[in-house]
C-alpha positions, 0 to 999 in steps of 0.5 A: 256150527257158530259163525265165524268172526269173518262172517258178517265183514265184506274185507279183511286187511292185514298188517304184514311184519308180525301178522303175514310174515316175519321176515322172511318166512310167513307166519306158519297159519297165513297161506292157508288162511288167505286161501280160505277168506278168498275162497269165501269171497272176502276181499284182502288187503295188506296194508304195511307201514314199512315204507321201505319196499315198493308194493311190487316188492312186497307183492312178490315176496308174498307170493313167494311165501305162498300168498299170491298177490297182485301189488294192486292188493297192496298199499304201503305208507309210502304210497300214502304219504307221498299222496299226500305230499302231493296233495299239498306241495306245488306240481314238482316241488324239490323234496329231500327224501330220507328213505329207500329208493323206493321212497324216491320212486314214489315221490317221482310218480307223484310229480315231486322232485327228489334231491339229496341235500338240504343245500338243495332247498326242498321245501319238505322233507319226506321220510320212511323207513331205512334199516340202512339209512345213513346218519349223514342223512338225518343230518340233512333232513334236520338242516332241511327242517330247520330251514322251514322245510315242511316234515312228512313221515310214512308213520311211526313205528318205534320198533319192527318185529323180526324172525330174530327178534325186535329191531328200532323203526323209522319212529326211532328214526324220527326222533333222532332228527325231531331232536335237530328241530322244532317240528312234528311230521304230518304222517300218513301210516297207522294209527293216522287215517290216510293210509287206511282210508286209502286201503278201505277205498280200493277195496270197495269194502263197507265193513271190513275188519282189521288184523294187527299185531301192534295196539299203537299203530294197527288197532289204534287206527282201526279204532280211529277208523270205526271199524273191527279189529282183531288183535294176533299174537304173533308179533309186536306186543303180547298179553302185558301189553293188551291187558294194559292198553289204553281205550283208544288201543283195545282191539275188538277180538283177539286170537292167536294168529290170523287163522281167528278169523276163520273161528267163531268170536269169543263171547264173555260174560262179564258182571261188576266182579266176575267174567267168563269165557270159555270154560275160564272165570275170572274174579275181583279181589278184595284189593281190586286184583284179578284173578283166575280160577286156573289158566288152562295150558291150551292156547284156546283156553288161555285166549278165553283167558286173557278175553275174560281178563280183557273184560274186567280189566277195561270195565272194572278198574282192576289191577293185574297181578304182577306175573299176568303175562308170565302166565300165558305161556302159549301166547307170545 
């Protein structure tokens, strides 16, 4: 039996929204499969940007879900950049905070003192993650800034994936008060390290792999990291996105969902004009476009697929033709 992409990593960290759950509900393979890492003896981490529900909150809508969890196994980019907020700031330094209750929680535990208005005069500005944040809010936060106030954000995420659909993120958030000012917030979530290095020290875990389903933030920051990633697709970006990823975004492995870890690593065999995998080659056209043999209407051949595109496409400066994505129709 081939080995699993698992074997050979001590940890896994999960990001949550689009790779453990969207929503409310778990992504139907997450249950089962954190009980067989465990069962393996893996260690597991979830590791989320969202900065807006304590890691008690999260831990509980885990278990919830079936995924019994201590909030110990969990670290938010709340915790992180409020870490390193007080790393940096004086011992009960004011901080207009804009974000959830949770946010301001964070910051008290750390010695900080939250207030509400830029007539206050923090001397930073800390900012997560609110679906309902108040537009008076970021007013305040761009007064606060202007003031010279020092900015410190959770992380950046444009948009959050939902069991409806795509939602705006704190990134979006952020730009809203960037357009107030002059300033670039320090940042403690994915792709920057803080976050991360956080999760990897509590773990006590020299070679884990990360899971993720965003290649700006998730895969990003495992590059960042040097560590594995394995990219799903259930969540913020799909094959379009993949096959057109920057270096610094290109995950190690890819996989439908998190279940990939139990299964063995694709393996693709790749010259200058031809790659293979599975029982998928792809080829380099005259023009430079690839193209595919046939695409299977399975999900595991269309993985082999999308892996041997993968190959020619990062390697081989090739053009994907237009429909690319719209030929995978079992991975979303």
């Amino acid at each position: 039996m081939s080995a699993a992409l698992i074997d050979g990593h001590d940890a896994a960290l999960f990001d949550l929204d689009g790779v453990i759950y969207l929503g409310p509900d778990p992504v139907p393979a997450a249950p089962n499969t954190i009980a067989e890492l465990r069962h393996r003896g893996v260690k597991v981490g979830f590791v989320t940007n969202n900065a807006g529900r304590s890691a008690d909150v999260v831990a509980q809508h885990l278990t919830d879900i079936g995924i019994p969890t201590d909030p110990n196994d969990v670290a938010t980019s709340a915790q992180a950049i409020t870490d390193l907020a007080a790393d940096t700031l004086p011992g009960g330094a004011r901080v207009l905070i804009v974000g959830t209750e949770s946010l301001c929680d964070e910051a008290q535990i750390r010695g900080l003192q939250p207030v509400e208005s830029a007539k206050d005069d923090p001397v930073a500005v800390i900012q997560g993650y609110d679906s309902q944040i108040a537009w008076s809010l970021l007013e305040e936060a761009g007064f606060a800034l202007q003031a010279g106030a020092k900015w410190y954000a959770a992380n950046p995420d444009i948009t959050r994936p939902t069991d409806r659909g795509i939602v705006p993120g704190i990134g979006a958030q952020l730009q809203v008060v960037a357009s107030t000012c002059d300033a670039e917030p320090v940042i403690a979530g994915k792709p920057y390290r803080p976050l991360l290095e956080a999760t990897i020290s509590r773990l006590g875990s020299t070679s884990p792999i990360f899971v993720g389903d965003r290649l700006d933030t998730d895969i990003r920051g495992a590059n960042r990291m040097g560590i594995d990633s394995l990219f799903v697709f259930t969540g913020a970006h799909g094959v379009a996105d993949l096959l057109a990823a920057a270096p610094e975004d290109r995950p190690n492995n890819i996989a439908a969902d998190l279940s990939g870890l139990l299964e063995p690593q694709r393996e693709v065999e790749a010259s200058d004009d031809h790659a293979h995998c599975g029982g998928v080659t792809v080829s380099l056209q005259a023009d430079r476009e690839v193209h595919a043999e046939s695409i299977p209407d399975d999900i595991c051949g269309q993985l082999d697929a999308v892996t041997a595109m993968m190959a020619l496409v990062y390697g081989a400066n090739a053009i994907l033709p237009n429909e690319a994505a719209e030929l995978f129709d079992k991975l979303h």
